[in-house]
NUMARMI-777051 format. One line per 2 residues: for each residue x, y, z of N, C-alpha, C. Coordinates in steps of 0.001 Angstrom, whole numbers, plus 500000, padded with zeros to 6 digits. Example, Ala and Ser with C-alpha at 12.3 -4.5 7.8 and 13.67 -1.06 7.14 Angstrom:
NUMARMI-777051
513190:494310:507800:512300:495500:507800:513200:496700:507800; 512850:497750:507080:513670:498940:507140:512900:500030:507870
END
This chain:
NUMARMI-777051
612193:660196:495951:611692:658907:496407:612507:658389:497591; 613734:658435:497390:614596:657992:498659:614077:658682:499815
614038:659989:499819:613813:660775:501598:612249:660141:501854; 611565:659989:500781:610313:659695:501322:610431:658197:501896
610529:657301:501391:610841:655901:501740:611373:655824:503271; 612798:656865:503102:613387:656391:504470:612201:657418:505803
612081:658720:505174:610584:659040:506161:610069:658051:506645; 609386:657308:505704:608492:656497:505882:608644:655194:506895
610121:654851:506863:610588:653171:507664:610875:654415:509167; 611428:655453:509031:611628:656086:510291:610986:656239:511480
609506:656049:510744:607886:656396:511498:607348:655047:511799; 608090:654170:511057:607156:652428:511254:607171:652238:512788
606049:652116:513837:606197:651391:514575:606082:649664:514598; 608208:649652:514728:608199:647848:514776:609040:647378:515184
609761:646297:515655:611019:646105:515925:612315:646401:514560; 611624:646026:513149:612380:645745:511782:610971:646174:510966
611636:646683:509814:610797:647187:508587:611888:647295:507268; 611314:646185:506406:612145:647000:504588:611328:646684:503874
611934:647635:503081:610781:647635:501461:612322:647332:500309; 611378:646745:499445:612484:646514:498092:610953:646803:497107
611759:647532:496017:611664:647280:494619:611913:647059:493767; 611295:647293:492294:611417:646542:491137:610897:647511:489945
611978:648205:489044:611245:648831:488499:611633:648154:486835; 610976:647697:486170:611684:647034:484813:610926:647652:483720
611682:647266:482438:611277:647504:481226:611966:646213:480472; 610685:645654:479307:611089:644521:478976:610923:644258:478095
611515:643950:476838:610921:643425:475473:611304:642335:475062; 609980:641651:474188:610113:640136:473367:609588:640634:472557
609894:639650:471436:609984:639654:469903:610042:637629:469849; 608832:637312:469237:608863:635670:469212:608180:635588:467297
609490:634812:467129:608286:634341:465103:608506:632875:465305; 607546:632033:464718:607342:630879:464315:607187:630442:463049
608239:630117:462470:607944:630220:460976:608084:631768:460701; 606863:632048:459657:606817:633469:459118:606144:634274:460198
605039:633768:461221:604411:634146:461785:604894:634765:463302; 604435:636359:463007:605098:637273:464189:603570:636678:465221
604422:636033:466180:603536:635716:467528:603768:636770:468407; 604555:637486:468949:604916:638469:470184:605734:639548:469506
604913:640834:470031:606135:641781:469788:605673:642920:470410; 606227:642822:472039:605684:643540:472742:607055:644632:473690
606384:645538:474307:606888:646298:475231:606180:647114:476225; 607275:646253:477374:606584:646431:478753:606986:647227:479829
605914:647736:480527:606961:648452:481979:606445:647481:483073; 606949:647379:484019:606857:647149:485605:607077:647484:486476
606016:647604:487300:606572:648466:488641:606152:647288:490165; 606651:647152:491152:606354:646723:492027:606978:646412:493672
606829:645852:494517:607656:646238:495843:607136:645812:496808; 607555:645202:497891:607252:644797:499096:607626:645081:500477
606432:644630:501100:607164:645630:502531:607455:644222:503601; 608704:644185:504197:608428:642839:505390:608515:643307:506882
608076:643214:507697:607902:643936:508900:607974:642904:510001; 608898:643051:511018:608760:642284:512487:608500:643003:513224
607409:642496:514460:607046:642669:515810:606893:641771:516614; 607717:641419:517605:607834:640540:518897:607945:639048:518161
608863:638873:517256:609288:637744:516693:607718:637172:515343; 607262:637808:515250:606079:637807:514066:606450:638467:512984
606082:637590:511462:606546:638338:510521:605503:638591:509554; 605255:640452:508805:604133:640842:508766:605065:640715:506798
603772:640681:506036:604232:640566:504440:603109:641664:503759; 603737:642201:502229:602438:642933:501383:602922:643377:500866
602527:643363:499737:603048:644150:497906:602121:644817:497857; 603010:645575:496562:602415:646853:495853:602788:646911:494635
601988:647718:494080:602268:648172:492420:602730:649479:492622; 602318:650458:492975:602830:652049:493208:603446:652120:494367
603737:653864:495002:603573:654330:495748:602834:655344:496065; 601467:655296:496041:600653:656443:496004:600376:655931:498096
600194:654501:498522:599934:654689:499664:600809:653629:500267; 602458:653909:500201:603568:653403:500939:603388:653066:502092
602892:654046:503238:602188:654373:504641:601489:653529:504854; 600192:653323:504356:599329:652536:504200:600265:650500:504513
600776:650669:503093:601398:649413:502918:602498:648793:504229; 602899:649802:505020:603430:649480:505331:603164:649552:506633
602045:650084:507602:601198:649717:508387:600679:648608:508504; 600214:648083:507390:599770:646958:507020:600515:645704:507368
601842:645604:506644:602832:644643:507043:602853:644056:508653; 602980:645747:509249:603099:645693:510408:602255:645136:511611
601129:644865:511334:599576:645060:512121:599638:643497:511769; 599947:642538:510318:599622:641141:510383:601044:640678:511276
602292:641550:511641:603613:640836:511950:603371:640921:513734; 602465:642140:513933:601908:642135:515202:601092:641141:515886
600078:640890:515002:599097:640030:514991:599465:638426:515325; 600536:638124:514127:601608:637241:514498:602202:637186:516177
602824:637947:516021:603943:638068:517318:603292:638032:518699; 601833:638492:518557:601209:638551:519635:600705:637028:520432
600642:636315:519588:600494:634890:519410:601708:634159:520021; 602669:634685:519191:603802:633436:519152:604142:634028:521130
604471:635612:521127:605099:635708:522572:606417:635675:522978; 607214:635648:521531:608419:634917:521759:609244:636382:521954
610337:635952:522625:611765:637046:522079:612219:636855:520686; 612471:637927:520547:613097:637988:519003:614215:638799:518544
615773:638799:518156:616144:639855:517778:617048:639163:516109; 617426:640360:515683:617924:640123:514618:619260:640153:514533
619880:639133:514156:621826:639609:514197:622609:640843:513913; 623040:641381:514437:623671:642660:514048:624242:642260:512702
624178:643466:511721:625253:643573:510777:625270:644988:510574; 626074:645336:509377:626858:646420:509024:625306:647514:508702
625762:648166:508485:624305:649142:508021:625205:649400:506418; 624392:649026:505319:625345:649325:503705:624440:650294:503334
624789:651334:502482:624137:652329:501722:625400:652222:500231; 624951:651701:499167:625576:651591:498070:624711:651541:496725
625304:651843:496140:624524:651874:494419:625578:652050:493350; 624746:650567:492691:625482:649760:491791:624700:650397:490303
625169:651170:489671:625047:651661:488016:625345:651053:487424; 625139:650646:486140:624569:650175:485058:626616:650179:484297
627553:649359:483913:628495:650069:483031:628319:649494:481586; 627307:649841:480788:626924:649761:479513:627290:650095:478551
627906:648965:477285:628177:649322:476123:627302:650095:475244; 625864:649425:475202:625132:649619:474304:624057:649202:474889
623218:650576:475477:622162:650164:476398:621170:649448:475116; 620401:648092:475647:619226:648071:475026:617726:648539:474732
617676:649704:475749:616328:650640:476329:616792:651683:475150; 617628:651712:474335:618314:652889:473560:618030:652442:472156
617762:651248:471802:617587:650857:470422:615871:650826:470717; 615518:650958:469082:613997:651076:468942:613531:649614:468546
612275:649548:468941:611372:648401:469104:611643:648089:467387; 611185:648958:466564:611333:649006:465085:612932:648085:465003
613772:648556:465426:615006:648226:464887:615076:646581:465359; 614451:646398:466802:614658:645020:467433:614194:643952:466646
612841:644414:466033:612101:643330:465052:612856:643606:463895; 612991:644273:462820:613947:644398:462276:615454:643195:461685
615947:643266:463201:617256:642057:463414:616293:641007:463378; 615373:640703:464325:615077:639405:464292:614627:638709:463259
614001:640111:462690:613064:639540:461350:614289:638545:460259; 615313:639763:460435:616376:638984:459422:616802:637997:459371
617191:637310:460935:617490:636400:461120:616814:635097:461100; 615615:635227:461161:614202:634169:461147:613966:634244:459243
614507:635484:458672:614099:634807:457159:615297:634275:456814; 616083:634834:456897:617730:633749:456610:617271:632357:456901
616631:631795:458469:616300:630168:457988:615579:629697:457120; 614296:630722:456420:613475:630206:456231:613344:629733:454574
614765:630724:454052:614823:630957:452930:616269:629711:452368; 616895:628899:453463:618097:628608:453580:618352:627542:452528
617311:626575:452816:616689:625408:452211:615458:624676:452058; 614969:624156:451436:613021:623997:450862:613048:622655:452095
614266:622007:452705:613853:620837:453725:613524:621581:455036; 613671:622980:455104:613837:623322:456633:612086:623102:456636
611768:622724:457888:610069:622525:457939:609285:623893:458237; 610172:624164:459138:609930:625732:459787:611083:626085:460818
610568:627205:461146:611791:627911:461900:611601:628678:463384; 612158:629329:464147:611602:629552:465393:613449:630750:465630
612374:631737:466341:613945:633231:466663:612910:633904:467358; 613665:634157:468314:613607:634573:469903:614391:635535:470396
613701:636882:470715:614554:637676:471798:613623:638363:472784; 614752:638949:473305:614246:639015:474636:615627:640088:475374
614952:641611:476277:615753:642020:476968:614966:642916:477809; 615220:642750:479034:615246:643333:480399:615969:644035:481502
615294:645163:481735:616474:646624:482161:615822:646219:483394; 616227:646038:484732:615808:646357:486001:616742:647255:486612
615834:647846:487556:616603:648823:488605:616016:648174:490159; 616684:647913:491132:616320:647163:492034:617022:648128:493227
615439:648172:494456:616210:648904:495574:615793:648332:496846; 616457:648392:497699:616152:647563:499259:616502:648985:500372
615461:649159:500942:616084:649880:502248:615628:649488:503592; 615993:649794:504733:615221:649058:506112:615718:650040:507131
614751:649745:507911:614512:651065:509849:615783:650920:509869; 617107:649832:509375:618520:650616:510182:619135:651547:509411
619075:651711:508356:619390:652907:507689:620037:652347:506285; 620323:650977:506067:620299:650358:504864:619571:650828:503788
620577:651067:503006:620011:651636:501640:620841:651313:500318; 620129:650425:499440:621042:649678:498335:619990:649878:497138
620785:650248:495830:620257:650269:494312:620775:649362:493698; 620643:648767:492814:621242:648311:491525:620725:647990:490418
621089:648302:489625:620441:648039:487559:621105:646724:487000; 620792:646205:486674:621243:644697:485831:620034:645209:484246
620862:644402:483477:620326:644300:482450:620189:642977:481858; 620056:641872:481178:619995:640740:480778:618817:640655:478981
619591:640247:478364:619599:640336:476736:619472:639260:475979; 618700:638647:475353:619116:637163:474235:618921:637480:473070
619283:636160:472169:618463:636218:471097:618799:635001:470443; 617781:634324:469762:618244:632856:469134:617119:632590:467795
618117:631871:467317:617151:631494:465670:617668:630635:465360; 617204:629456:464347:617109:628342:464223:615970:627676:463460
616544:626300:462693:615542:625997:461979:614981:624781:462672; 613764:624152:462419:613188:622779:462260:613018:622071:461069
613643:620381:460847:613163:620190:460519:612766:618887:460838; 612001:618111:459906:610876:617386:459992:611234:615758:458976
611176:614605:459240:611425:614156:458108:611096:612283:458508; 611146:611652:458210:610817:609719:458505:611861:609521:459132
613004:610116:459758:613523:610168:460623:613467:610974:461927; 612756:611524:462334:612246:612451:463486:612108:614134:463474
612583:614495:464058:612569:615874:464127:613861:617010:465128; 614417:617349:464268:615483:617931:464753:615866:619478:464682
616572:619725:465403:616652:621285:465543:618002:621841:466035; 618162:623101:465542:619651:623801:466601:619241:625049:466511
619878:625859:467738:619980:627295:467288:620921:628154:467472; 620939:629413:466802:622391:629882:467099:621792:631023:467846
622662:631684:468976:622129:632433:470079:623230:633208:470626; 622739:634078:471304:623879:635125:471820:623467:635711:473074
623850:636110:473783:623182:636983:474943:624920:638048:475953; 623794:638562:476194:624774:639892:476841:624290:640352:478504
624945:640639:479266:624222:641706:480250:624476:643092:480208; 625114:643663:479346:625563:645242:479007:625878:645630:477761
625054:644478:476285:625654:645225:474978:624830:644671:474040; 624148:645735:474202:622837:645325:472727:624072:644949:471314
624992:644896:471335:625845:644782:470214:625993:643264:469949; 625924:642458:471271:626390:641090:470946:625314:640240:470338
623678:640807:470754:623200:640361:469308:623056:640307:467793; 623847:641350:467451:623811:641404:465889:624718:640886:465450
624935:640535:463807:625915:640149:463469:626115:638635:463855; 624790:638055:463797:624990:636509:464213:624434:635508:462807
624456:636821:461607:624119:635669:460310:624764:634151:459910; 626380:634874:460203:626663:633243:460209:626516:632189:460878
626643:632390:461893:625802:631579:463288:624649:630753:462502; 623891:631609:462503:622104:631294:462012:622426:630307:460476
623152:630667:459556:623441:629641:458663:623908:628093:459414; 625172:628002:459925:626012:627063:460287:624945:626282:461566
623709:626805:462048:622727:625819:462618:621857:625744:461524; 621620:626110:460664:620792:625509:458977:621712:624289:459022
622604:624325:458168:623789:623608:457888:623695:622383:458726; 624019:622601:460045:624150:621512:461103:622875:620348:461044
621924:621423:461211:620480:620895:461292:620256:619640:460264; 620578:620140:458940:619924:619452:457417:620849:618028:458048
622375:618631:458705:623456:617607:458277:623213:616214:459188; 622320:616959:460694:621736:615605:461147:620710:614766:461190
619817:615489:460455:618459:615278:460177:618697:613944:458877; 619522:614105:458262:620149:612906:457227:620856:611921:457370
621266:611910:458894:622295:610952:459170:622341:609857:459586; 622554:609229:460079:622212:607622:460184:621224:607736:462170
620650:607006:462626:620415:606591:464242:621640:606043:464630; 621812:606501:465990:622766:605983:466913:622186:604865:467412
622856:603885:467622:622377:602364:468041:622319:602239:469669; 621392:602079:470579:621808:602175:471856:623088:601667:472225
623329:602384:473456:624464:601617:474142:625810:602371:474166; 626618:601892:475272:627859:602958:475747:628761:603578:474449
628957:604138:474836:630133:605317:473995:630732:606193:474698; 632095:606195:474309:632874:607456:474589:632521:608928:473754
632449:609989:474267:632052:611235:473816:632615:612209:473996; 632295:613237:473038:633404:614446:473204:632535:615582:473497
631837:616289:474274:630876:617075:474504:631512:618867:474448; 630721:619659:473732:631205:621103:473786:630911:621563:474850
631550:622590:475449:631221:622799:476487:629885:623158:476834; 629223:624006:475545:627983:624470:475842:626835:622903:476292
627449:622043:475557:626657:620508:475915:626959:620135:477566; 627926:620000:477432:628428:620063:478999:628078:620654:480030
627819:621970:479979:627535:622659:480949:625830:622428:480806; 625127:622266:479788:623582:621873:480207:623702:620480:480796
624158:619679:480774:624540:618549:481459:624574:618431:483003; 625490:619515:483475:626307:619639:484606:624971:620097:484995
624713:621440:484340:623072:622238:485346:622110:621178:485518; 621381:620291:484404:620800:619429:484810:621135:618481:486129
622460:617953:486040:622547:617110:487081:622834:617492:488318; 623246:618746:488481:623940:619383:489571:623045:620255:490013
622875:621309:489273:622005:622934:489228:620677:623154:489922; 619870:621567:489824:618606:621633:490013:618754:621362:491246
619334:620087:491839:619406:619513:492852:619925:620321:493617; 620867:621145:493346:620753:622255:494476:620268:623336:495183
618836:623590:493883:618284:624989:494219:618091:624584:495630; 617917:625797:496555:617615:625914:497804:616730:625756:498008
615673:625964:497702:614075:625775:497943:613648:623983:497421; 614289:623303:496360:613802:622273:496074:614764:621506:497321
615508:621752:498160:615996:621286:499129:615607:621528:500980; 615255:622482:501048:613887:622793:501417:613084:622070:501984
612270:622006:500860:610878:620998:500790:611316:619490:500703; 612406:619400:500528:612816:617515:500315:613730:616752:501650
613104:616335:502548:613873:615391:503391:614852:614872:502906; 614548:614515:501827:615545:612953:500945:617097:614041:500268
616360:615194:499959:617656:616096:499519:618335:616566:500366; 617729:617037:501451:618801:617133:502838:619549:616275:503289
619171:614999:503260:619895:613755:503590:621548:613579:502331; 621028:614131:501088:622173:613832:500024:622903:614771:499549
622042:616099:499598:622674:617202:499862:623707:618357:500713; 624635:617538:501141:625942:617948:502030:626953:618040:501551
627979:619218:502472:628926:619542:501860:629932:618335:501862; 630875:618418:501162:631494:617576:500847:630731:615875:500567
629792:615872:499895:628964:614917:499391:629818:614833:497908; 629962:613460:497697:630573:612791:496570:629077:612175:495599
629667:612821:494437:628934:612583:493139:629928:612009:491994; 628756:611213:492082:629149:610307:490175:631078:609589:490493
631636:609188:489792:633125:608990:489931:633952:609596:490216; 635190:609560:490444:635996:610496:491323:636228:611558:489919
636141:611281:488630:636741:612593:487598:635811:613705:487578; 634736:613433:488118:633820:614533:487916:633961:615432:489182
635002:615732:490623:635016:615585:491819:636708:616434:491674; 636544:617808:491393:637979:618295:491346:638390:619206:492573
639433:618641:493284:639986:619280:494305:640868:620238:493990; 641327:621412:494633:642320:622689:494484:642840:622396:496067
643644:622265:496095:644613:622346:497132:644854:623441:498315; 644097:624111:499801:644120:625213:500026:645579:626254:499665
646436:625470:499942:648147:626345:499722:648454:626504:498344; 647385:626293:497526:647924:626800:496000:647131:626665:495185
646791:627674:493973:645709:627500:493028:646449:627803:491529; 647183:627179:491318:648157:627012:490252:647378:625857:489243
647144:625891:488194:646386:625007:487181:647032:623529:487674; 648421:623453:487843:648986:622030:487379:648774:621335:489197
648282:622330:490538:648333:621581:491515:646709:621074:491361; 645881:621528:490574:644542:620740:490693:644530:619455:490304
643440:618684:490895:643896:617595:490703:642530:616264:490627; 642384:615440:489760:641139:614638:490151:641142:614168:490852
END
């Protein structure tokens, strides 16, 4: 596949030509209550070609490669089409030419355990809630893992692989009661070790446990309080307030986020606002 690919960008007539792909394998496993909703396994294949001519930029996906050539003519002829229009000069910044590939360093591939075995764990873990206590209302366990192999090459001779893997799994009860409806779950995830999902029974109890223990407990009365947040609370906190507002694209599209979105832009009070000192990164010179 490689000699053909780079054949292929060798012959593009264009100023610039790359293709990337995507080759994945993916499984979920979803129960609700007792009820197996998902329990599937998937492949994917797919890839795009982007092409410049005379400052015009040509686009087009694919599912195979049965007509690469094709696809990538194609790119070329709308980036032409483009460019012919615009008229402009165009060049692209020099950089390095990289040829590298990034392998997989895996404990415990998840493409290596069987679909049988995946439902299996989950199953266990979704009857452990269900069986825990007669208040749980119902229950909800979730996994999920995805093998990609990802490749980029282009007319300068750039040529890059890499495999990521990404893994979950979570279970948890609901329940239900003249006080509202509450929930936790206990969860795990990995990028290289089908191992760190198992072995999460106690987990899956101690959010039973948690669950019953707040579902009984008194309402919080509006109004200020001091709080002690886990980090895992914290850090959904931080992404909410921080995480979103920065994606690149929702900044982008927003005048008003460009305007508030700058570097060295001050948020919330000075404790949330931690400086490191350039001449030293020693814990005790940081500082609020």
């Amino acid at each position: 596949m490689k000699e053909r690919i780079r054949d292929v960008l060798s012959k593009a007539d264009c100023d610039y030509v790359e293709i990337r792909l995507e080759d994945s394998q993916r499984t979920s496993i979803n129960f609700t209550g007792p009820d197996l909703e998902e329990c599937s396994l998937k492949t994917d294949f797919g890839g795009n070609v982007r092409a410049l001519v005379n400052g015009g930029w040509g686009f087009t996906t694919f599912n195979d490669l049965e007509d690469l050539e094709g696809k990538v003519e194609l790119a070329i002829s709308h980036a032409r089409s483009i460019g012919s229009r615009r008229g402009e000069s165009f060049k692209l910044a020099p950089v390095d030419v990289v040829e590298a590939e990034f392998p997989l360093n895996v404990v415990l591939d998840p493409a290596d355990i069987s679909l049988d075995d995946k439902l299996r764990l989950l199953s266990g873990y979704n009857r452990l809630v269900l069986e825990h206590d007669k208040r749980i209302t119902t229950s909800s366990a979730r996994y999920h893992d995805v093998k990609r192999k990802l490749t980029f090459a282009n007319s300068e001779g750039a040529w890059v692989e890499r495999e990521n893997i990404d893994l979950a799994v979570s279970a948890g009860p609901m329940v239900r009661n003249d006080k509202g409806t509450f929930f936790r779950r206990a969860f795990n995830g990995s990028s290289n070790d089908f191992g760190a999902v198992r072995g999460l029974e106690d987990e899956v109890v101690k959010a039973c446990e948690d669950t019953l223990a707040i579902s009984e407990s008194d309402s919080v009365v509006g109004g200020e309080y001091t709080v002690i947040l886990n980090p895992i609370m914290a850090g959904v906190f931080i992404h909410e307030a921080f995480g979103h507002l920065s994606e690149g694209d929702n900044v982008y599209e927003d005048p008003n986020l460009q305007k508030v979105m700058k570097l060295g832009s001050t948020f919330g009070f000075s404790r949330l606002t931690w400086r490191t000192p350039v001449s030293s990164r020693e814990p005790e010179d940081i500082c609020p």
